[in-house]
C-alpha positions in Angstrom: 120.2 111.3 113.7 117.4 110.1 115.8 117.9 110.2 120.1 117.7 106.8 121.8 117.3 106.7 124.9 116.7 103.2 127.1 115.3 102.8 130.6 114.5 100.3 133.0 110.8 98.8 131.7 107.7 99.0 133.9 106.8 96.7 135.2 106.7 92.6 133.6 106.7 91.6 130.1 106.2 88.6 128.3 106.5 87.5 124.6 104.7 84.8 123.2 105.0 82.7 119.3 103.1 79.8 118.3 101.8 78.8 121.5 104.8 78.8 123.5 105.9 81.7 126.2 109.4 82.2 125.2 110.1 84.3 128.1 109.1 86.4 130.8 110.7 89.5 132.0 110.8 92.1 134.8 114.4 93.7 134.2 113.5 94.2 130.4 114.6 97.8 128.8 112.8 100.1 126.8 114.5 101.7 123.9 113.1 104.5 122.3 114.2 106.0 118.7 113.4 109.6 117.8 109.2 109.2 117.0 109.7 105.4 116.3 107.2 103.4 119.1 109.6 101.9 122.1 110.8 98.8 121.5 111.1 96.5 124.7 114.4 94.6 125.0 114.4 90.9 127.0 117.5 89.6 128.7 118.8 86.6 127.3 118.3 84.8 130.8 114.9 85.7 131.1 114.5 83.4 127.6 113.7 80.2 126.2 116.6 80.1 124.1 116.0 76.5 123.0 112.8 78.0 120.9 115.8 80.7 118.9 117.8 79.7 116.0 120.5 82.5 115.1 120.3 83.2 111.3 123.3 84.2 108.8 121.0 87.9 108.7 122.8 90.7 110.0 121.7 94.6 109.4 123.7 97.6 110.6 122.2 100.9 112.0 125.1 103.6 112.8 123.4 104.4 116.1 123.3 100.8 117.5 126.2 99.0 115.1 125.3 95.6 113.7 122.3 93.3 114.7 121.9 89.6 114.3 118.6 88.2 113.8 116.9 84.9 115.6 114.4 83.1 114.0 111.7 81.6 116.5 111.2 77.6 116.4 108.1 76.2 117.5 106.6 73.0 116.9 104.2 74.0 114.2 106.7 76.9 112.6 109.8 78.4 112.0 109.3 82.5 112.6 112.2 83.7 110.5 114.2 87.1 111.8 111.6 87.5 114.4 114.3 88.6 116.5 117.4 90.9 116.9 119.8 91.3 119.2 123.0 93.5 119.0 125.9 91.5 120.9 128.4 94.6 120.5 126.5 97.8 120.3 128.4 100.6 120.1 128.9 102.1 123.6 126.5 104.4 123.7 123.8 101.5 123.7 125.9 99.6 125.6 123.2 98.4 127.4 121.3 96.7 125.4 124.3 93.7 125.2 123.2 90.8 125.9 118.8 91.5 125.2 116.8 90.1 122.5 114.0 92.4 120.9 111.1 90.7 118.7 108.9 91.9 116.4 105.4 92.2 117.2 103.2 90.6 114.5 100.0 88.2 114.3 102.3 85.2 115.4 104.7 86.8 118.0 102.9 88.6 120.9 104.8 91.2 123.6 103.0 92.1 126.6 103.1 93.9 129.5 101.6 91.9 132.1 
């Protein structure tokens, strides 16, 4: 199995789709997987929540238990599964209840500003 390991994120960050800042953040985490690049986790608060649509998609990874997946709605598209969030993880991830983590792509953009 891989090691995760989360920490406090430097700094701010910020994610961006279709125009719109869907949030800004300075108490996001940073969860690292074995090799896998860090993947920065925003707090629900810190959100635009109005601009995420929870799908019927769920996946399940035995390290983090099961995810649901947001797509992004903004006035020119729908971003499907852009986003994940794991609202029970299994404890020892525990802290990444209640964050949101995107995927990077051409039409969602995270920062660190």
């Amino acid at each position: 199995m891989s090691r995760i390991t989360i920490r406090n994120a430097d700094g701010k960050w910020t994610v961006r789709a279709g125009g719109a800042v869907l949030g800004e953040s300075a108490a996001a985490l940073e969860l690292t997987e074995g090799e896998h690049p860090f993947v920065i986790y925003f707090p629900k608060d810190d959100l635009a929540m109005a601009f995420l649509e929870l799908t019927d998609h769920r996946t399940t990874c035995p390290q983090k238990g099961e995810a649901s997946y947001y797509s992004i709605v903004t006035k020119s598209k729908t971003i499907v599964n852009a986003a994940w969030s794991y609202e029970t993880p299994i404890e020892d991830v525990s802290r990444i209840a209640g964050y949101i983590a995107f995927h990077a792509s051409d039409e969602v953009a995270i920062e660190h500003i």
